[in-house]
Backbone as CSV, one residue per row, in Angstrom:
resi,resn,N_x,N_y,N_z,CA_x,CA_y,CA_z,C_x,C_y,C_z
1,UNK,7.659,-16.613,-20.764,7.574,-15.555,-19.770,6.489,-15.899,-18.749
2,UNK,6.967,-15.582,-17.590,5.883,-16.115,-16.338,4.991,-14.980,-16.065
3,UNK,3.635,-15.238,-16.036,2.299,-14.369,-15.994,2.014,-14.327,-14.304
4,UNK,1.803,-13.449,-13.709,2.145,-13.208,-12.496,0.144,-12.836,-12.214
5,UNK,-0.361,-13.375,-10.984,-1.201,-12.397,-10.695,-1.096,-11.432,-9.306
6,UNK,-2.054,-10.570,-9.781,-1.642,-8.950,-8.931,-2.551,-9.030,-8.137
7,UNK,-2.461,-8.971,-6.697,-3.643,-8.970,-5.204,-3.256,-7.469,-4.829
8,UNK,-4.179,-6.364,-4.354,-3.981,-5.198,-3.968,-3.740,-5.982,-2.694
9,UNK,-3.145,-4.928,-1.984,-3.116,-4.867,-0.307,-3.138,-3.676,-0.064
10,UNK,-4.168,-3.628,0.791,-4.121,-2.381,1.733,-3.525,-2.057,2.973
11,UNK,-2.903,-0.714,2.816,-1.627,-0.598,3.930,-2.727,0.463,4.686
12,UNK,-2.329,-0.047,5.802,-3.207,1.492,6.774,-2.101,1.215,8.375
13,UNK,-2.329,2.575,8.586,-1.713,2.988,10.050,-2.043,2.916,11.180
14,UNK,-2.357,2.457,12.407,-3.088,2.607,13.321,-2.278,1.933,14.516
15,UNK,-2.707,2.751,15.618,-1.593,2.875,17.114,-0.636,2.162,16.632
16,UNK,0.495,2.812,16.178,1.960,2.709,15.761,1.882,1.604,14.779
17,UNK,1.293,1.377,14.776,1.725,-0.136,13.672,1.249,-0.278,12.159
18,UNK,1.769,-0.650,11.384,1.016,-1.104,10.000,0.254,-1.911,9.934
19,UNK,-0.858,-1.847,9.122,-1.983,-3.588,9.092,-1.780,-3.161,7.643
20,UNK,-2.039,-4.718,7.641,-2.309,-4.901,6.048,-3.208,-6.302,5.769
21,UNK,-4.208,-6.292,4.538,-4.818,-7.094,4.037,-4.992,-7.004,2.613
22,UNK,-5.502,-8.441,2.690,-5.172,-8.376,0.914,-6.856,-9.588,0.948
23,UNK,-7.846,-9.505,-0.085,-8.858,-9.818,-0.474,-8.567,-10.502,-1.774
24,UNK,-9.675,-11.744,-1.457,-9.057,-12.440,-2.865,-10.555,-14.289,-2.774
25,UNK,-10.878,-14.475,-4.010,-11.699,-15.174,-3.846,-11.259,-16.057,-3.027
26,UNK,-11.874,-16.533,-2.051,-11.823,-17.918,-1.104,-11.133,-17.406,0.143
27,UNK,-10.543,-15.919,0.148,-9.526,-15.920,1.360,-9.381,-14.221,1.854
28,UNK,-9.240,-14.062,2.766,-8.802,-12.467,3.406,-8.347,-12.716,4.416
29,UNK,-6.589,-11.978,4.112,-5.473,-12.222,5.130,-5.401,-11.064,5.475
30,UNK,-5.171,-10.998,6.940,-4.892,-9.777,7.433,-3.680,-9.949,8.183
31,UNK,-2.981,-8.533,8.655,-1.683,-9.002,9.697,-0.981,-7.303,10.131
32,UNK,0.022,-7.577,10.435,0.066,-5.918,11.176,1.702,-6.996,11.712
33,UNK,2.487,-5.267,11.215,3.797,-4.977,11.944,4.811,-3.686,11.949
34,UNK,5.755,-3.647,12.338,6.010,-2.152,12.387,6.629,-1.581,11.323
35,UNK,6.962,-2.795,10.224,7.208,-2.068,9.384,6.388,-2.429,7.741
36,UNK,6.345,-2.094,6.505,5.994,-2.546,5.201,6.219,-3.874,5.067
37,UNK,7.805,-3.948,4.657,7.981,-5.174,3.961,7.737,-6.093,5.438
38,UNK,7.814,-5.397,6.518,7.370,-6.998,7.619,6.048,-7.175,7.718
39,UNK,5.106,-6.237,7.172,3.470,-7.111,7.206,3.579,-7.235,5.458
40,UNK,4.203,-7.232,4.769,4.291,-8.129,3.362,4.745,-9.146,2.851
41,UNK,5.977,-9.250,4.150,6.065,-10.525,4.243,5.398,-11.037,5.125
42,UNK,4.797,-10.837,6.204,3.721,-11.609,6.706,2.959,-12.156,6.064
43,UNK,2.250,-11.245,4.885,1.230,-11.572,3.970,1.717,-12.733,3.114
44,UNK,2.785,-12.703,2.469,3.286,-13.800,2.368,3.142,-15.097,2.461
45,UNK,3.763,-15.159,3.831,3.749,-16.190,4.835,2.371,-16.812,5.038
46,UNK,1.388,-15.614,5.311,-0.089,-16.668,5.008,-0.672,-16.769,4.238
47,UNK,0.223,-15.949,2.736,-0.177,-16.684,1.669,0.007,-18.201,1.335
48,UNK,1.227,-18.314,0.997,1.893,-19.739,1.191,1.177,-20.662,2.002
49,UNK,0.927,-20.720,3.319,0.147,-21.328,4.076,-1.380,-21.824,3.369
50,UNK,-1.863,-20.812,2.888,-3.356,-20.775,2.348,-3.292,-21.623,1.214
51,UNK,-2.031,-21.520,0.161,-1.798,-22.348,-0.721,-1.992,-23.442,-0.584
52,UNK,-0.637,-24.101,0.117,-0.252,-25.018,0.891,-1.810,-26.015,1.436
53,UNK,-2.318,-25.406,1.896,-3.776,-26.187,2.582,-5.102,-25.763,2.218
54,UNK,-5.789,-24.502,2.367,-6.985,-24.452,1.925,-7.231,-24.131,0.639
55,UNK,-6.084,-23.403,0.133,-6.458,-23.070,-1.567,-6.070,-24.667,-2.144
56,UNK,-6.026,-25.246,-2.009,-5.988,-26.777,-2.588,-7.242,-26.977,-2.938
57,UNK,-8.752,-26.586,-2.188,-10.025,-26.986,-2.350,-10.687,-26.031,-3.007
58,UNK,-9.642,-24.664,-3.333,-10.253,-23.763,-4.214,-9.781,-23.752,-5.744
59,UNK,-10.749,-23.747,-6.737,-10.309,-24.392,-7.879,-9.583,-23.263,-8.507
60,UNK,-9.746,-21.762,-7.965,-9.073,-20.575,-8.274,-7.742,-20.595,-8.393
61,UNK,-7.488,-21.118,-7.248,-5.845,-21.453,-6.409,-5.129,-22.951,-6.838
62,UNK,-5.841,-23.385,-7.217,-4.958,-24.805,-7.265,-3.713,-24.703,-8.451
63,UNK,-3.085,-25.003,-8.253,-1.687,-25.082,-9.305,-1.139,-23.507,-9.190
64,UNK,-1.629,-22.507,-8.487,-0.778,-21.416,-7.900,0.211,-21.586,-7.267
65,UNK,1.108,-20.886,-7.263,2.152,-21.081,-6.415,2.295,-19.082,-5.866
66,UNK,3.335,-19.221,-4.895,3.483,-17.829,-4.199,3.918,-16.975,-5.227
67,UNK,5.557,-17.413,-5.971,5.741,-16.887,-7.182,5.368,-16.376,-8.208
68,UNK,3.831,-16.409,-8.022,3.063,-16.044,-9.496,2.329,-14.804,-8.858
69,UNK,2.374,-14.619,-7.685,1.701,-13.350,-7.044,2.331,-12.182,-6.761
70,UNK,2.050,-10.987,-6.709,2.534,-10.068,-7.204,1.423,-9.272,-5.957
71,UNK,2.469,-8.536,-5.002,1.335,-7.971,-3.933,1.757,-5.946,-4.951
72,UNK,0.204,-5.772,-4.844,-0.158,-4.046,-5.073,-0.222,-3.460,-4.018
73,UNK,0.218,-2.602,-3.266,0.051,-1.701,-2.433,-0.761,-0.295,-2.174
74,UNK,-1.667,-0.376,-1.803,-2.504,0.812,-1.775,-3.167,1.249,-0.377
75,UNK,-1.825,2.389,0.102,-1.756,2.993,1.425,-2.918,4.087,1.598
76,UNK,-3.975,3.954,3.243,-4.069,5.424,3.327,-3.313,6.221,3.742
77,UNK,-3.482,7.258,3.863,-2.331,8.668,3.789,-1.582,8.448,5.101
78,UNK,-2.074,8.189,6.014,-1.201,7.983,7.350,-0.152,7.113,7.269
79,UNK,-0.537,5.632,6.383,0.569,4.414,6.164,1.519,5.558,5.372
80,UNK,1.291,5.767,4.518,1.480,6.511,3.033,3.210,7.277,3.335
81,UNK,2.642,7.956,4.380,3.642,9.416,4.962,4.630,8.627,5.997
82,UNK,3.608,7.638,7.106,4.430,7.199,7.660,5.760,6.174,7.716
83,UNK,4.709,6.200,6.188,6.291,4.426,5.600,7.385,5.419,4.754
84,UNK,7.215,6.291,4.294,7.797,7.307,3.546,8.159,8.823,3.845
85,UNK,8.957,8.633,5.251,8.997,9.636,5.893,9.729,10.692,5.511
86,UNK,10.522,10.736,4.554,11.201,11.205,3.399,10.345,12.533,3.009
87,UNK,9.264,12.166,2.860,8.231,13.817,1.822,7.882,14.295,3.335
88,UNK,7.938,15.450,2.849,7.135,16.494,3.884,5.643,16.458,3.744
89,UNK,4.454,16.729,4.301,3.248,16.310,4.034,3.085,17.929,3.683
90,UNK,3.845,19.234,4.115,3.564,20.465,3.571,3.796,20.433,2.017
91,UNK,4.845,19.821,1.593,5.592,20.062,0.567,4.717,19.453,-0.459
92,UNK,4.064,18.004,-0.356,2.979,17.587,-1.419,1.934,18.239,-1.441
93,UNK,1.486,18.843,-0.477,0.298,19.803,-0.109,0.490,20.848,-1.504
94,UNK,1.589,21.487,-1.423,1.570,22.492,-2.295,2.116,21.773,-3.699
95,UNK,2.297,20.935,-3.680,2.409,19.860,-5.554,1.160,19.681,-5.310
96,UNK,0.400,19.438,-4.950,-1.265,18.351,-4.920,-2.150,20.124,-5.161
97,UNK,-1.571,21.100,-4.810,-2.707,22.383,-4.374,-3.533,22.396,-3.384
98,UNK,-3.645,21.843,-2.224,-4.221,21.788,-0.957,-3.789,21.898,-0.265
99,UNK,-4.411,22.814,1.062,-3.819,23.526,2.007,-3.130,22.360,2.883
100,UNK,-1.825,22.665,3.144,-1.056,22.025,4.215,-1.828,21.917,5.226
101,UNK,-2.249,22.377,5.695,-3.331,22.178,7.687,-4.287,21.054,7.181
102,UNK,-4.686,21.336,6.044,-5.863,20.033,5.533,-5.176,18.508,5.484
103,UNK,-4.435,18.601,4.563,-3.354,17.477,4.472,-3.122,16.455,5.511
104,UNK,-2.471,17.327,6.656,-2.273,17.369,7.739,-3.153,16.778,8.850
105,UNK,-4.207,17.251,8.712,-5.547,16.500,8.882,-5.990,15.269,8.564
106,UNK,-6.151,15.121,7.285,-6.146,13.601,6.489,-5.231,12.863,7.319
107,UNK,-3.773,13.390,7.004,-3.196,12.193,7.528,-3.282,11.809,9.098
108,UNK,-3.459,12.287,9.757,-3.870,12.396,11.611,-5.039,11.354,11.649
109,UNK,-5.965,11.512,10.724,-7.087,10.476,10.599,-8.269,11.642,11.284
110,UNK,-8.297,12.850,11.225,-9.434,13.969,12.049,-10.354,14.404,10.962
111,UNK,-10.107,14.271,9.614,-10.909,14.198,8.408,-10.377,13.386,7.002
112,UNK,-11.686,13.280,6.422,-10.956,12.151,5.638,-11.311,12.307,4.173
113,UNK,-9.967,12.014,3.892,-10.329,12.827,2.154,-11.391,12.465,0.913
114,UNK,-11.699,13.554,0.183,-12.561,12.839,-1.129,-12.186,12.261,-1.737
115,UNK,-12.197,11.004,-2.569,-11.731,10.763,-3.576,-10.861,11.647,-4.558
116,UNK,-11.488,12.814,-4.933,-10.950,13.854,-6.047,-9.853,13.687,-5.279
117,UNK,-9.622,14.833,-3.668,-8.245,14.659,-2.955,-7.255,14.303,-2.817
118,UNK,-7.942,12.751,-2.513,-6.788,11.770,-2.454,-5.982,11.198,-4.250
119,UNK,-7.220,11.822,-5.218,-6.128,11.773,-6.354,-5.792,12.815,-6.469
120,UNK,-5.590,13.713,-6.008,-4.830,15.352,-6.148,-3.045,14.462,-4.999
121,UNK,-3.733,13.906,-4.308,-2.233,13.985,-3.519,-1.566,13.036,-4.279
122,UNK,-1.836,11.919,-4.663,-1.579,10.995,-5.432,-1.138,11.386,-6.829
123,UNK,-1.491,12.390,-7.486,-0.927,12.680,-8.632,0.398,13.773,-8.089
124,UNK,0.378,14.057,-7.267,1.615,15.242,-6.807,2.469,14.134,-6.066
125,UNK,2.873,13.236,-5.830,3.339,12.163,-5.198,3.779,11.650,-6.973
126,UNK,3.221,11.267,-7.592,3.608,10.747,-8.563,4.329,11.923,-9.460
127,UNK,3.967,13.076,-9.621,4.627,14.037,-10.358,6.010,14.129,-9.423
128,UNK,6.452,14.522,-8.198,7.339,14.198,-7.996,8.726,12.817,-7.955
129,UNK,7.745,11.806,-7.836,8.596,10.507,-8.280,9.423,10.750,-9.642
130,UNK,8.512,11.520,-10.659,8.854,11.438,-12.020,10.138,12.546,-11.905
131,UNK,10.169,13.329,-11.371,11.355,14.549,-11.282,12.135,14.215,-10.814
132,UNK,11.902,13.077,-9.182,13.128,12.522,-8.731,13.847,11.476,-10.198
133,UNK,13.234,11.045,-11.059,13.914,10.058,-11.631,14.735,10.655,-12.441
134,UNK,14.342,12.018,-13.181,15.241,12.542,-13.926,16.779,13.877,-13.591
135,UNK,16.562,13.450,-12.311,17.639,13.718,-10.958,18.921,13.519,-11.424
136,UNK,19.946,13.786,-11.995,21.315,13.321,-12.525,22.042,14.180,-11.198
137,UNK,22.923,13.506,-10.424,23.626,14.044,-9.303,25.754,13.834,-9.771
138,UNK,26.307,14.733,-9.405,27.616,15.056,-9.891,28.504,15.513,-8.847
């Protein structure tokens, strides 16, 4: 069985576009496009590259290949809503227990959430995933 390693990337929103970066000993790729999977595969792309040539001199990276990497995704709320336009930002408001106008806020980027918060929205995001799964449609 092939052992994969896991790089977070961070998804964030800003004037229309997605950025994303991913941190990692010897290297931090950054990149931006309009959609997810096109700045993940960007990331990608200069992963491979990094392989390919400078991770050769990093003893971390050597005998890596792209295949063994495994990108994590961890959006702020603006990427979050905007890649997943699907949820209402009222509707998690009231799964999470926080006022919709606040929410609302967060995601605009005009205040910015606590930690506790952002796992209040994050667990109501995930409590709903779990209900969508047990969804049987007829």
């Amino acid at each position: 069985m092939q052992e994969f390693i896991t790089l977070p990337v961070r998804i964030d929103w800003e004037e229309h576009k997605f950025g994303a970066q991913v941190k990692a000993p010897g290297f931090l790729l950054t990149t931006q496009g309009d959609t997810v999977p096109g700045v993940l595969e960007n990331l990608r792309n200069l992963l491979i590259d990094y392989l390919m040539h400078e991770g050769k001199n990093h003893p971390e990276w050597q005998d890596i290949t792209a295949e063994e990497i495994r990108f994590e995704c961890e959006y702020d709320l603006a990427a979050f809503f905007e890649h997943f336009k699907e949820l209402k930002i009222s509707a998690i408001a009231v799964k999470a227990g926080i006022n919709s106008n606040l929410l609302q806020q967060y995601v605009s980027g005009n205040k910015r959430a606590s930690e506790s918060q952002a796992k209040k929205i994050q667990a109501a995001v995930h409590l709903l995933a779990n209900e969508l799964r047990q969804v049987a449609l007829s």
